[in-house]
Every structure is written in structure tokens, then in C-alpha cells.
mmJSON file of the N, C-alpha and C atoms, coordinates in Angstrom:
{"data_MODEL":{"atom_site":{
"group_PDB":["ATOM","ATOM","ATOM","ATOM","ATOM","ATOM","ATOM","ATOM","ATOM","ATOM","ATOM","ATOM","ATOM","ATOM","ATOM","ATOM","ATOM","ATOM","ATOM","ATOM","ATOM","ATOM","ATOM","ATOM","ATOM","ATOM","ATOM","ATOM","ATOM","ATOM","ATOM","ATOM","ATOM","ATOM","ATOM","ATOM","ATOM","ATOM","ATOM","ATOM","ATOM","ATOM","ATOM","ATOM","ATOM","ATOM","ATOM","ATOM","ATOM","ATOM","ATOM","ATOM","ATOM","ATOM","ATOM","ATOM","ATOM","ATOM","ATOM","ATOM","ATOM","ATOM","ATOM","ATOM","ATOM","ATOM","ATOM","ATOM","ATOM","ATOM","ATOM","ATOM","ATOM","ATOM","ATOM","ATOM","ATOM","ATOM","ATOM","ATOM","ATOM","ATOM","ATOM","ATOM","ATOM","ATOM","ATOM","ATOM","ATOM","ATOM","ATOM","ATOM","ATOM","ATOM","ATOM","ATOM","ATOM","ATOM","ATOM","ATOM","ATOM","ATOM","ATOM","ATOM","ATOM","ATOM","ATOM","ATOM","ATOM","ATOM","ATOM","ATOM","ATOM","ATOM","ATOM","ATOM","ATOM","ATOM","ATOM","ATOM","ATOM","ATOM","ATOM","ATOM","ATOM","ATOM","ATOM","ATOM","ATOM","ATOM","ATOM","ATOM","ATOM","ATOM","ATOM","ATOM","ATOM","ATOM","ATOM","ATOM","ATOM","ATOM","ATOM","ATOM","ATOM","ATOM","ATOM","ATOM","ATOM","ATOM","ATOM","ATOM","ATOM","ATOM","ATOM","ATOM","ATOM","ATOM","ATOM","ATOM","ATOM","ATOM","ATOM","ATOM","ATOM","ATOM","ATOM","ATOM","ATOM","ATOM","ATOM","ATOM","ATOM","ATOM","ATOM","ATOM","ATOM","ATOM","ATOM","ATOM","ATOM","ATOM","ATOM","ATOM","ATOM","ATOM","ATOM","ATOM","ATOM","ATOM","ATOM","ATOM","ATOM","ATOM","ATOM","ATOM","ATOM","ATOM","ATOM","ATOM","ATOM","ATOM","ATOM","ATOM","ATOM","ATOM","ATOM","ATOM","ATOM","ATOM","ATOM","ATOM","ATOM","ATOM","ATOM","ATOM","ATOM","ATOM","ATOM","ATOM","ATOM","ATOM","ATOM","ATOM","ATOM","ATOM","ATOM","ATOM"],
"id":[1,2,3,4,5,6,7,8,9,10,11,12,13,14,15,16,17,18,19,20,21,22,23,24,25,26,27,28,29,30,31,32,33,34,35,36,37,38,39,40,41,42,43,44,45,46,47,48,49,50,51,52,53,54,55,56,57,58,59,60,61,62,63,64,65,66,67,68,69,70,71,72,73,74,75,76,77,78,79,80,81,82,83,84,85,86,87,88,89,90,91,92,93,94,95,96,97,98,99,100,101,102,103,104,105,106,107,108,109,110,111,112,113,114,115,116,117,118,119,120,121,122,123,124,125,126,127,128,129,130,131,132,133,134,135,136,137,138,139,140,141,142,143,144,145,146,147,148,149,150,151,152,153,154,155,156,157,158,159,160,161,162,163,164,165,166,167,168,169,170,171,172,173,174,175,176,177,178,179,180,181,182,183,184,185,186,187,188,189,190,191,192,193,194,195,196,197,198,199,200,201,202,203,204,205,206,207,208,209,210,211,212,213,214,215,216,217,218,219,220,221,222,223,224,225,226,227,228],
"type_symbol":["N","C","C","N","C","C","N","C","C","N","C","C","N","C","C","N","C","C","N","C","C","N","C","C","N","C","C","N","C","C","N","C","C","N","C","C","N","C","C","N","C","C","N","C","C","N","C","C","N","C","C","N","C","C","N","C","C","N","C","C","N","C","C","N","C","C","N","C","C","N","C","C","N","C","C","N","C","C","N","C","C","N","C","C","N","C","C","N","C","C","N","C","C","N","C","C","N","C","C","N","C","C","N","C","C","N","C","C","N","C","C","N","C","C","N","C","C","N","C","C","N","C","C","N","C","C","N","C","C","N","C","C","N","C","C","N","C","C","N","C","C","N","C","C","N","C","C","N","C","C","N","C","C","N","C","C","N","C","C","N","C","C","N","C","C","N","C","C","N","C","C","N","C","C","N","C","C","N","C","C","N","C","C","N","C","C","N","C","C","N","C","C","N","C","C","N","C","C","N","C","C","N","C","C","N","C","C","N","C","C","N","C","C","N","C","C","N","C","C","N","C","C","N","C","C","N","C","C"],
"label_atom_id":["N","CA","C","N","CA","C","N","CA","C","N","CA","C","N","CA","C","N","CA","C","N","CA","C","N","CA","C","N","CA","C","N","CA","C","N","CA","C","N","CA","C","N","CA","C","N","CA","C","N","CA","C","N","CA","C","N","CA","C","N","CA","C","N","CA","C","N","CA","C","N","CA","C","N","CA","C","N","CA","C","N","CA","C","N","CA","C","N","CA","C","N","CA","C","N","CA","C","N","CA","C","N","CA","C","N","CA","C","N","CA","C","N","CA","C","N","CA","C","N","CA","C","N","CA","C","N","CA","C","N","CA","C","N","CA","C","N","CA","C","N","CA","C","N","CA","C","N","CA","C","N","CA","C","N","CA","C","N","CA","C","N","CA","C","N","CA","C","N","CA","C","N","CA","C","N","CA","C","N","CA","C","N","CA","C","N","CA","C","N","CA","C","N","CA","C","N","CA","C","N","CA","C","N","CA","C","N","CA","C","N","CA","C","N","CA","C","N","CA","C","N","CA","C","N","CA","C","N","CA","C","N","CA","C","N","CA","C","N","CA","C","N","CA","C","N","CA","C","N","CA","C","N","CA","C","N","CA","C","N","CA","C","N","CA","C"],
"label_alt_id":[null,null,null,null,null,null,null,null,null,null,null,null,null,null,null,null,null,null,null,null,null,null,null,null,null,null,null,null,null,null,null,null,null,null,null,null,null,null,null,null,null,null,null,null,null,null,null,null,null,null,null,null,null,null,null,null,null,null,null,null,null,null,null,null,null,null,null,null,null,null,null,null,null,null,null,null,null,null,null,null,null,null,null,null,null,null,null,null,null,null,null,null,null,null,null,null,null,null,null,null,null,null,null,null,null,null,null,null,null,null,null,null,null,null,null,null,null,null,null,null,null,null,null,null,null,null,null,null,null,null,null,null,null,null,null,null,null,null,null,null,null,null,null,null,null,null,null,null,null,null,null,null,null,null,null,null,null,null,null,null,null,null,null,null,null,null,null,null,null,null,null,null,null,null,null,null,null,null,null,null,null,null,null,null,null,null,null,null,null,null,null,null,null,null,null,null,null,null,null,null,null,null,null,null,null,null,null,null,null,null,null,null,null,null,null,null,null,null,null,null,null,null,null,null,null,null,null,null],
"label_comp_id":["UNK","UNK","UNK","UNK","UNK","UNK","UNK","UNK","UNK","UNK","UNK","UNK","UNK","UNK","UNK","UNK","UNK","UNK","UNK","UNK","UNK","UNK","UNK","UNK","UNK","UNK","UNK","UNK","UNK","UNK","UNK","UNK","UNK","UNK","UNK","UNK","UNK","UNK","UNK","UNK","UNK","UNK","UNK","UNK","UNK","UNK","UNK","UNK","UNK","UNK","UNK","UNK","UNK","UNK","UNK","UNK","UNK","UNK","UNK","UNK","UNK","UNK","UNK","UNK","UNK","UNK","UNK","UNK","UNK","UNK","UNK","UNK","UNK","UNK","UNK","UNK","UNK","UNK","UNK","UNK","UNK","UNK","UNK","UNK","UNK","UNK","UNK","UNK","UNK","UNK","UNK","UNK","UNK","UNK","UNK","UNK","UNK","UNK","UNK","UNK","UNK","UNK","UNK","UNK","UNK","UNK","UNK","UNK","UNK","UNK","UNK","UNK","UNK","UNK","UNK","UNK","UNK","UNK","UNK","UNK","UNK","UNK","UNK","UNK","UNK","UNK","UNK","UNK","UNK","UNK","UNK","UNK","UNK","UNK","UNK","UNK","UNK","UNK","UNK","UNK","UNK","UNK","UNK","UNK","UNK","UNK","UNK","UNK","UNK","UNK","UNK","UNK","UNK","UNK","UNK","UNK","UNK","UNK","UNK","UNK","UNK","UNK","UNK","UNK","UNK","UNK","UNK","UNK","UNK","UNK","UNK","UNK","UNK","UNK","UNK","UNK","UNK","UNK","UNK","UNK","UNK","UNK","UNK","UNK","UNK","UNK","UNK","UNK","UNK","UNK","UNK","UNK","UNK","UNK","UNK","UNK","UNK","UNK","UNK","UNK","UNK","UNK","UNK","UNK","UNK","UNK","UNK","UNK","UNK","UNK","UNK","UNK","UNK","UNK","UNK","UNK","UNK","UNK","UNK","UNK","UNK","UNK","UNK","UNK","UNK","UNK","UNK","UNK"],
"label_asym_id":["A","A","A","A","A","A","A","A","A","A","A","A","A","A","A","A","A","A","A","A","A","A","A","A","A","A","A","A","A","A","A","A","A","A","A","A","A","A","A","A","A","A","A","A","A","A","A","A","A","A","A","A","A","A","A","A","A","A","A","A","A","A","A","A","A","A","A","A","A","A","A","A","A","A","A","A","A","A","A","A","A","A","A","A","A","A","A","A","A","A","A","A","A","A","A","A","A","A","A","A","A","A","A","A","A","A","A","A","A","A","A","A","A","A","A","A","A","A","A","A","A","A","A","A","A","A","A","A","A","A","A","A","A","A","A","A","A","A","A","A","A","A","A","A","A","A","A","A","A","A","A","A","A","A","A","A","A","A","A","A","A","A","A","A","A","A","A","A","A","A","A","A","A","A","A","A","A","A","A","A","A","A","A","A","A","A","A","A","A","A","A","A","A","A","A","A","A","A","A","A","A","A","A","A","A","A","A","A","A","A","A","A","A","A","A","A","A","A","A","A","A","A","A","A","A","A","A","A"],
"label_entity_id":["1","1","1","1","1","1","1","1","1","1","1","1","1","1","1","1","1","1","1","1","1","1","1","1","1","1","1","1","1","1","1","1","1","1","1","1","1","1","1","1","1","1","1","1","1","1","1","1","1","1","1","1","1","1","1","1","1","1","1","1","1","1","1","1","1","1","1","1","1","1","1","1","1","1","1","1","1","1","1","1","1","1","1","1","1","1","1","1","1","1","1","1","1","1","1","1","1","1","1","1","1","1","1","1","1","1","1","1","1","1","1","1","1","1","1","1","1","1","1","1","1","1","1","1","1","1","1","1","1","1","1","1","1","1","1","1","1","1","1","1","1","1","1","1","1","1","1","1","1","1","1","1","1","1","1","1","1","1","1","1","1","1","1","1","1","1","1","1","1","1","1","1","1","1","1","1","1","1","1","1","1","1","1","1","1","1","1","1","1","1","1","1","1","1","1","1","1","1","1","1","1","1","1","1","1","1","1","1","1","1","1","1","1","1","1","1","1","1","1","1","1","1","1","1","1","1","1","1"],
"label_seq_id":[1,1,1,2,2,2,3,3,3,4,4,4,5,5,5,6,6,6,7,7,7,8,8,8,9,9,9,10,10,10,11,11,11,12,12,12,13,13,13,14,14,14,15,15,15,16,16,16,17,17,17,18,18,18,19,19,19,20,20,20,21,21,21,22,22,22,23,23,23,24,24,24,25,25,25,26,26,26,27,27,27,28,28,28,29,29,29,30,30,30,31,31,31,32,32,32,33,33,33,34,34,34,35,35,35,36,36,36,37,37,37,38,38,38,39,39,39,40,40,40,41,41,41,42,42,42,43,43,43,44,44,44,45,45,45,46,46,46,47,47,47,48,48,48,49,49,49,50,50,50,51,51,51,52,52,52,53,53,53,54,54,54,55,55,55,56,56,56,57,57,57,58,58,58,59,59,59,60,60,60,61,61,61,62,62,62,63,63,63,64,64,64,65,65,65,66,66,66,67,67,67,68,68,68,69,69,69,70,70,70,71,71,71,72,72,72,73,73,73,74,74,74,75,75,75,76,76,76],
"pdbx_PDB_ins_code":[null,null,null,null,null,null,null,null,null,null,null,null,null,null,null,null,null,null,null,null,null,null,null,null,null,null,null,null,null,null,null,null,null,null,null,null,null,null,null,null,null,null,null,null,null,null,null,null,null,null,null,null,null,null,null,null,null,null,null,null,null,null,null,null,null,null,null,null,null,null,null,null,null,null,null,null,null,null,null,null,null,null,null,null,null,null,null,null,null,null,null,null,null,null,null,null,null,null,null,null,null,null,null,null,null,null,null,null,null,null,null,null,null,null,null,null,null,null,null,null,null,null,null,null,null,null,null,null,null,null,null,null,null,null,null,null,null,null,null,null,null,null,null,null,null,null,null,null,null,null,null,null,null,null,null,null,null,null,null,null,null,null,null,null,null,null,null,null,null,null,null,null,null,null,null,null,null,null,null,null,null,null,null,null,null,null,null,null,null,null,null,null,null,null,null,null,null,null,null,null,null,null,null,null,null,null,null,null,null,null,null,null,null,null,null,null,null,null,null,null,null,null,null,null,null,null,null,null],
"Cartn_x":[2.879,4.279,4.386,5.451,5.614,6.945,6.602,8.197,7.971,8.699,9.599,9.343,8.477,8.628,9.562,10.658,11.801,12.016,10.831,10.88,10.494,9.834,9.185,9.864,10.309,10.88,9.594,8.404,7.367,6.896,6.699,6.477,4.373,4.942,3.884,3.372,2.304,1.315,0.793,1.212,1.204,-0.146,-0.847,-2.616,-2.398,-1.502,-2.181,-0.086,0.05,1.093,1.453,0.061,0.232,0.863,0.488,0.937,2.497,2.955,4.269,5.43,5.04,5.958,5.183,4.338,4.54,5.331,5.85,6.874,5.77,4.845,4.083,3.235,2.633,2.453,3.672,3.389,4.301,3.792,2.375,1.846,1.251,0.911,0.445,-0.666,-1.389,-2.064,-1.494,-1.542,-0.849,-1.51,-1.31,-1.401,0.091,0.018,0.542,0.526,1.323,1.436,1.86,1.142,1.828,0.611,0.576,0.035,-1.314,-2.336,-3.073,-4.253,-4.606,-5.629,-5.495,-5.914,-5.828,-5.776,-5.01,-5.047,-5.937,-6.174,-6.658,-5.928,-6.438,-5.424,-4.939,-3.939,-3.244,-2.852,-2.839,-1.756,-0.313,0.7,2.105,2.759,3.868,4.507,6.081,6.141,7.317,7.983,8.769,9.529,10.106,8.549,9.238,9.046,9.341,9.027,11.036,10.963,12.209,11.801,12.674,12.739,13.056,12.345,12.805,14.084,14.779,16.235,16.832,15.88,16.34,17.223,17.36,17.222,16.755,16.624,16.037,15.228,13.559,13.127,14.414,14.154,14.434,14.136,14.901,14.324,13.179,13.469,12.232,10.933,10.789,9.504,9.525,10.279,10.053,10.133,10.918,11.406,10.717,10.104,9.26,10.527,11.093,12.151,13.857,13.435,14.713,15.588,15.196,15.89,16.039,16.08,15.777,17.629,18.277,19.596,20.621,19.447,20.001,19.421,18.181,17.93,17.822,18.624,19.104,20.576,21.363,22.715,22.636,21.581,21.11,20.926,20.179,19.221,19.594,20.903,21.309,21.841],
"Cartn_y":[-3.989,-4.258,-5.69,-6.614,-7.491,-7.584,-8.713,-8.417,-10.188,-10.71,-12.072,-12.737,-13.671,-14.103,-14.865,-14.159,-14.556,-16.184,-16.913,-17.984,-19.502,-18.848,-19.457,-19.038,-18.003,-17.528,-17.216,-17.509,-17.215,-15.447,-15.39,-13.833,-13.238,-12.114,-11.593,-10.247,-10.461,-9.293,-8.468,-6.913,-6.206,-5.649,-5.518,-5.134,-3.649,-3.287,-1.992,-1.466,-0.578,-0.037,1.112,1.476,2.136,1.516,0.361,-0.529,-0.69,-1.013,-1.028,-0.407,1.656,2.546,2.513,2.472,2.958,2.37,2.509,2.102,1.956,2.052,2.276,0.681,0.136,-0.894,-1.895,-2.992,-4.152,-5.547,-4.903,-5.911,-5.353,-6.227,-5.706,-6.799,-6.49,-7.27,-7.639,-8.637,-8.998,-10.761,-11.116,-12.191,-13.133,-14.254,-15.117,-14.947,-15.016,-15.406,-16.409,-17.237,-18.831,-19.646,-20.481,-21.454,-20.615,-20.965,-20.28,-19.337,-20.022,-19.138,-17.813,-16.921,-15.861,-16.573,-16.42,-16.696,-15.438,-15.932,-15.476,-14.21,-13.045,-11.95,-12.946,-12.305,-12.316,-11.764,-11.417,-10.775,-11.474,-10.711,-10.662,-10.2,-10.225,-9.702,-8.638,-7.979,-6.917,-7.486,-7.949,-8.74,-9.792,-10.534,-12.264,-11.078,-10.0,-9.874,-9.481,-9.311,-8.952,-8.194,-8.047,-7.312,-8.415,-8.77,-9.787,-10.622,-8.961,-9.452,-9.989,-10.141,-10.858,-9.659,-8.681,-7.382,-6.8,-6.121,-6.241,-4.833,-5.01,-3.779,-2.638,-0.999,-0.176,-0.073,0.287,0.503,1.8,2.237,3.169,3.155,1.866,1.201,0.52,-0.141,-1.283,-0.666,0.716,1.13,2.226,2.448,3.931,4.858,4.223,5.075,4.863,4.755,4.742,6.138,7.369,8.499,8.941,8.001,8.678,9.195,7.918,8.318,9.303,9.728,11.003,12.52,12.591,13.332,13.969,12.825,12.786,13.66,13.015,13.872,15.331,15.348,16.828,17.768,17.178,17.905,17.772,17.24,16.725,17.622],
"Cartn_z":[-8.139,-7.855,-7.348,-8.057,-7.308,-6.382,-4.994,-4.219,-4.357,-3.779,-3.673,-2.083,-1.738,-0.519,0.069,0.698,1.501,1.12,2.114,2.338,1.269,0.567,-0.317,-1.679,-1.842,-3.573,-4.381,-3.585,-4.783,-4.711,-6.198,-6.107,-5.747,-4.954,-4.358,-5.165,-5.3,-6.031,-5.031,-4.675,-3.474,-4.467,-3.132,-3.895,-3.095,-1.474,-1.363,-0.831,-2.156,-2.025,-0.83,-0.278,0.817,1.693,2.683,3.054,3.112,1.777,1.428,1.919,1.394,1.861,3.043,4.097,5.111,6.617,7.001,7.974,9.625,9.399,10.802,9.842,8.713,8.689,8.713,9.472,9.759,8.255,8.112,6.841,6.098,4.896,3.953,3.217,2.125,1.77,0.34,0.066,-1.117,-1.691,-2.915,-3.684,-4.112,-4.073,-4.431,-6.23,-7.032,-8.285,-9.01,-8.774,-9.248,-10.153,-10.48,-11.231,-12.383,-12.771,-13.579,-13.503,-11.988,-10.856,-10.41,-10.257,-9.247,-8.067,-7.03,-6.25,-4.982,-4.004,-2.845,-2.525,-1.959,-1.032,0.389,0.947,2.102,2.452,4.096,4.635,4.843,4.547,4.845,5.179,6.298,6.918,6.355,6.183,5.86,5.733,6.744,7.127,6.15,5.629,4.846,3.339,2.854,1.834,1.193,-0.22,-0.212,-1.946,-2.567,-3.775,-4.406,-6.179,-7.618,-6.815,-6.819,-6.542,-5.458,-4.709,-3.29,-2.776,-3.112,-1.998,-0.913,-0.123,1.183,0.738,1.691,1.224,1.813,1.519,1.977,4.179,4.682,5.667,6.383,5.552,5.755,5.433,4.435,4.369,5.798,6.065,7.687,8.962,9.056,10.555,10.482,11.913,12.127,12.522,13.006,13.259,13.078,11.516,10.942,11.136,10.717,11.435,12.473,13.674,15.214,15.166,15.063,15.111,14.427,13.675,12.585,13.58,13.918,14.498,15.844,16.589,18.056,17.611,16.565,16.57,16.278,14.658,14.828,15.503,16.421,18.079,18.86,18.792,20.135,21.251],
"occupancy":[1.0,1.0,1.0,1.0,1.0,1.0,1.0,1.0,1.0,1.0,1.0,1.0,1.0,1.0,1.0,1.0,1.0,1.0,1.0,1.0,1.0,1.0,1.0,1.0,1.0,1.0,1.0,1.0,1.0,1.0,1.0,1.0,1.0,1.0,1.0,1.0,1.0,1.0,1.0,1.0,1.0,1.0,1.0,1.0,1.0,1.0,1.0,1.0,1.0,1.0,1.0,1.0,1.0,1.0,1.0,1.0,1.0,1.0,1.0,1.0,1.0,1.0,1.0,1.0,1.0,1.0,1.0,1.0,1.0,1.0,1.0,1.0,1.0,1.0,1.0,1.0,1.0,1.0,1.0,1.0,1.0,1.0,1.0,1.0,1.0,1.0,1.0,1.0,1.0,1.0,1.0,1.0,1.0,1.0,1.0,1.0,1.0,1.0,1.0,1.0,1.0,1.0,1.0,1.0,1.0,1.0,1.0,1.0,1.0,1.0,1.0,1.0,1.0,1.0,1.0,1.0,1.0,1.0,1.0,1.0,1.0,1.0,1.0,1.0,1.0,1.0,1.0,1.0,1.0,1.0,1.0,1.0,1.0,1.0,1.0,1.0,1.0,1.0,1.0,1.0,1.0,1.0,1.0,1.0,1.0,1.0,1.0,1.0,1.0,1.0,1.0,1.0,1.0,1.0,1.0,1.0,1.0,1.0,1.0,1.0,1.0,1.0,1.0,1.0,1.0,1.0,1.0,1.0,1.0,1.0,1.0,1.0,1.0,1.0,1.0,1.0,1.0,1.0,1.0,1.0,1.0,1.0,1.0,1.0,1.0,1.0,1.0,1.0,1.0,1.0,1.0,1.0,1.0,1.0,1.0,1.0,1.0,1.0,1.0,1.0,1.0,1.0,1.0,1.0,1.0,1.0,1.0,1.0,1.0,1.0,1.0,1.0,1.0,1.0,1.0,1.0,1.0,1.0,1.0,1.0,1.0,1.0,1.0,1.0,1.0,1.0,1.0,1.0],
"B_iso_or_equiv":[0.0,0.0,0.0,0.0,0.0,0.0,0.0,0.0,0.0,0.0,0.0,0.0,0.0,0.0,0.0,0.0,0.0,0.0,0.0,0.0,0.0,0.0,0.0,0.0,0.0,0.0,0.0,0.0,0.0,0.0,0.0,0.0,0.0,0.0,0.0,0.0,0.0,0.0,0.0,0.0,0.0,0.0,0.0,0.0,0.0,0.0,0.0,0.0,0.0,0.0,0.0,0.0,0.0,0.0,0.0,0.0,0.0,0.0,0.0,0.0,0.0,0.0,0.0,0.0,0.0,0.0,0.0,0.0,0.0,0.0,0.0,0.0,0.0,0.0,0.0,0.0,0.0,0.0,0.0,0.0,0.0,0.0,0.0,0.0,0.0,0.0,0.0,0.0,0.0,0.0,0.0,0.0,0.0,0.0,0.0,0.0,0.0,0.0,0.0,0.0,0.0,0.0,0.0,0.0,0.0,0.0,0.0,0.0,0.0,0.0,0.0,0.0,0.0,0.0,0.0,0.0,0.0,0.0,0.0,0.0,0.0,0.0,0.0,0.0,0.0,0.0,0.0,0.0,0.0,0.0,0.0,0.0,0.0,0.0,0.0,0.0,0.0,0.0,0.0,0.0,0.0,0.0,0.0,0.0,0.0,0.0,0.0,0.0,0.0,0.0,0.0,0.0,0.0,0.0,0.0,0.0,0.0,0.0,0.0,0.0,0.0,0.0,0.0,0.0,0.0,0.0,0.0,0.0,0.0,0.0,0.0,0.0,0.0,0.0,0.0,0.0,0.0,0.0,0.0,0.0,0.0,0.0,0.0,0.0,0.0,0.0,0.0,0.0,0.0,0.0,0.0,0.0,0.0,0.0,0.0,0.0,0.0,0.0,0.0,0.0,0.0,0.0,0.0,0.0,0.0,0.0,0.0,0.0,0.0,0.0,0.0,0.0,0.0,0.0,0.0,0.0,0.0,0.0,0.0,0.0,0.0,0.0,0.0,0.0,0.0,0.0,0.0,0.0],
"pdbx_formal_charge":[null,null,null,null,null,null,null,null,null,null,null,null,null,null,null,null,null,null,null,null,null,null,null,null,null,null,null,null,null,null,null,null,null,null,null,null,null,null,null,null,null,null,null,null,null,null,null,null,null,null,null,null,null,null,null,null,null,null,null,null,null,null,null,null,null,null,null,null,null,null,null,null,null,null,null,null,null,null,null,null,null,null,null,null,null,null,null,null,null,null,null,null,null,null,null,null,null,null,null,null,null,null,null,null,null,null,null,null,null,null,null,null,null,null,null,null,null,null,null,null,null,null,null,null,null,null,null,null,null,null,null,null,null,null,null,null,null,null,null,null,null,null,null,null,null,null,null,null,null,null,null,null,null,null,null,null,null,null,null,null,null,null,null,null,null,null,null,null,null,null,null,null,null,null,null,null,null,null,null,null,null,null,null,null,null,null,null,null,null,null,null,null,null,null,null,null,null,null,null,null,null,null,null,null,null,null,null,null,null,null,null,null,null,null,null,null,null,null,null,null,null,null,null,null,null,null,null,null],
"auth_seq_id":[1,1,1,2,2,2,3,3,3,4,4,4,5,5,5,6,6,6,7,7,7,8,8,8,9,9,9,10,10,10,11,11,11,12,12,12,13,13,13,14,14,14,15,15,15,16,16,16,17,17,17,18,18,18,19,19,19,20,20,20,21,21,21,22,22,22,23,23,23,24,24,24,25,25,25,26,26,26,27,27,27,28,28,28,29,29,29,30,30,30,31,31,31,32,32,32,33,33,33,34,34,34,35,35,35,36,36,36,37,37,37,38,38,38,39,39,39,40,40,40,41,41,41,42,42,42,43,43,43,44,44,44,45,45,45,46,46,46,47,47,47,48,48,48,49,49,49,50,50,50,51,51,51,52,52,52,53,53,53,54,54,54,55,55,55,56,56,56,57,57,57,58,58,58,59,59,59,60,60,60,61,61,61,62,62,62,63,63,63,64,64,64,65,65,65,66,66,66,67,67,67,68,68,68,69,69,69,70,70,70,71,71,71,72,72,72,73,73,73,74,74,74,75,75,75,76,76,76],
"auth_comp_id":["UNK","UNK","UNK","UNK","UNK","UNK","UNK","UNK","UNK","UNK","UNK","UNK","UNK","UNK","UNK","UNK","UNK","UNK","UNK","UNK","UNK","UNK","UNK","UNK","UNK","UNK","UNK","UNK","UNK","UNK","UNK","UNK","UNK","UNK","UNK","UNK","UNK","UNK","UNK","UNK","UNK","UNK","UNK","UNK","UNK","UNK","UNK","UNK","UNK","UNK","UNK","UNK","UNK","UNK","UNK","UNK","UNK","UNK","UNK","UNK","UNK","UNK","UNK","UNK","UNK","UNK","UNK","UNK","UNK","UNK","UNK","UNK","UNK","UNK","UNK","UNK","UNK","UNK","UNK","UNK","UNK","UNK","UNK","UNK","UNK","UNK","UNK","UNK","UNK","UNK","UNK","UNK","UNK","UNK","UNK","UNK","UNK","UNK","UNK","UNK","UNK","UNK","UNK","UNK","UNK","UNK","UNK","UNK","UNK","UNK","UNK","UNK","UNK","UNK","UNK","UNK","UNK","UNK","UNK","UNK","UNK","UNK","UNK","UNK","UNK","UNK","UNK","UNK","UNK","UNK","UNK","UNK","UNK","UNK","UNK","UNK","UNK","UNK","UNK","UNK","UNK","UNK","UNK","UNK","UNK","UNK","UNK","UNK","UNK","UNK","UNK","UNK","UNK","UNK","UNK","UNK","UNK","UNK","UNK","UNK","UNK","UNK","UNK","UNK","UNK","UNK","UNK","UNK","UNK","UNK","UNK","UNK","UNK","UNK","UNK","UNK","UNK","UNK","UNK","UNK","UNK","UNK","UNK","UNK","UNK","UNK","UNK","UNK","UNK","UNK","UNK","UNK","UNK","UNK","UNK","UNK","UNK","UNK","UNK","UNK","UNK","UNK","UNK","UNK","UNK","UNK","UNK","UNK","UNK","UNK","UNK","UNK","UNK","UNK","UNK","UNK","UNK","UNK","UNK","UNK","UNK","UNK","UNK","UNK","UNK","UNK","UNK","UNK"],
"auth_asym_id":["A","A","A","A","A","A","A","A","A","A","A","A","A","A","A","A","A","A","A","A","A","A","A","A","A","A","A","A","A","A","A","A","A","A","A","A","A","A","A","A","A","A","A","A","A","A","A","A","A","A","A","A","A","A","A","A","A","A","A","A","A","A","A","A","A","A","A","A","A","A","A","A","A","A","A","A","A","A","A","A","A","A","A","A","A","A","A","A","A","A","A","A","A","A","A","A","A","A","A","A","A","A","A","A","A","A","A","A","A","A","A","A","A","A","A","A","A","A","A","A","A","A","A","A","A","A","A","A","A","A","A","A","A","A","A","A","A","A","A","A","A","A","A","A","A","A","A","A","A","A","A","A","A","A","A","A","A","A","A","A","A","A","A","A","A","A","A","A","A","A","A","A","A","A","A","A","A","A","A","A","A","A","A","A","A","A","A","A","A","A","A","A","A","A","A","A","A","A","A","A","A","A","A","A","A","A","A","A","A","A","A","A","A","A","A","A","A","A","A","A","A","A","A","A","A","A","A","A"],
"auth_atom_id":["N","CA","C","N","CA","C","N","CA","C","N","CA","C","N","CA","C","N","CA","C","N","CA","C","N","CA","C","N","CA","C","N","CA","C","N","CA","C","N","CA","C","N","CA","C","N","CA","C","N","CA","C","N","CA","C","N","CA","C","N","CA","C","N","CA","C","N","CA","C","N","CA","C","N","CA","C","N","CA","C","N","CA","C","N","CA","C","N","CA","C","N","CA","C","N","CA","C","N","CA","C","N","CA","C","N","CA","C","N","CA","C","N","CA","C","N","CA","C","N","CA","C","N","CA","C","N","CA","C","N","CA","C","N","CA","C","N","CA","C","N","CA","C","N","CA","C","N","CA","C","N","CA","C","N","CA","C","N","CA","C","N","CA","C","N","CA","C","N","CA","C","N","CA","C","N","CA","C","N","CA","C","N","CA","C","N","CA","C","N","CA","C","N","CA","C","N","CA","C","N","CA","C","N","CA","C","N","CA","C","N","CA","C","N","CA","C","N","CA","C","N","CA","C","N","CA","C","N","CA","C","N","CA","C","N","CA","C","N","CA","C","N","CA","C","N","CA","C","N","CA","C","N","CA","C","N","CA","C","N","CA","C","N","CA","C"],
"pdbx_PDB_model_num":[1,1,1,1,1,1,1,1,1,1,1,1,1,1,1,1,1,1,1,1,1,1,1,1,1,1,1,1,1,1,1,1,1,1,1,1,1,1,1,1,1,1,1,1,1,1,1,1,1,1,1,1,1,1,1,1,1,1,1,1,1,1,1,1,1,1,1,1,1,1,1,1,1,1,1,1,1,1,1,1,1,1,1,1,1,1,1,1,1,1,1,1,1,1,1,1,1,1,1,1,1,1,1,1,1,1,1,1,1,1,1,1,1,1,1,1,1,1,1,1,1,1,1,1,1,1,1,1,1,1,1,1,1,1,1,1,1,1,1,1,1,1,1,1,1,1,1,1,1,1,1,1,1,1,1,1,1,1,1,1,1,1,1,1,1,1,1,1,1,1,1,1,1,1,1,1,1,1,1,1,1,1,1,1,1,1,1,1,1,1,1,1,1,1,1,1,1,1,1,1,1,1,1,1,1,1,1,1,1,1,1,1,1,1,1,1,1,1,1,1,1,1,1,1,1,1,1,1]
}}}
């Protein structure tokens, strides 16, 4: 999968999709895709990543506790 680095526009080659969906990682390991080289792995932050489309990931990839406020009203 590739995502889009925020800051840079260059696109990122996500090597461990676990990483990705899980909301308890803040990073991930991923590649640069640019010029003719493979480039190097890196870590990157959730955060600077975004979708082709300059979309924002989902938050439930980024927040551990994206449903707290769903399940406080539930339980409440």
C-alpha cells in the first residue's frame, strides 16, 4: 500500500500493514518511492502520513481510543 507524506508529497511504500490499522502503533515502517533506487526502510510517524488523496488516515487507525466517547454514552 502506498500513503502520501503530508509534508513532503512523496509517496510511501508501507512494508508492515499491521502497523498501519493498528491504533496502539503511533509508527510504522515504510519506504520512500522516488527516483530509480529502492530506497532504504524508515520509520514514520502516523501522523505525517495521509492517503494518494491527501485524505486523512481513518481515525481508528491513529486513536486508541477513538470509541471511548461512544461507549461512555452507551454505559453510561
Amino acid at each position: 500500500m502506498y500513503l502520501k507524506h503530508r509534508n513532503t508529497g512523496r509517496l510511501v511504500e508501507v512494508l508492515g500493514l499491521g502497523d498501519l490499522y493498528n491504533p496502539m502503533h503511533t509508527a510504522l515502517i515504510g519506504r520512500y518511492h522516488y527516483g530509480e533506487e529502492v530506497q532504504e526502510p524508515e520509520r514514520f510517524d502516523k501522523n505525517d502520513l495521509v492517503f494518494c488523496s491527501g485524505e486523512d488516515l481513518p481515525r481508528c487507525w491513529i486513536d486508541v481510543h477513538y470509541r471511548d466517547e461512544e461507549a461512555r454514552h452507551h454505559h453510561g
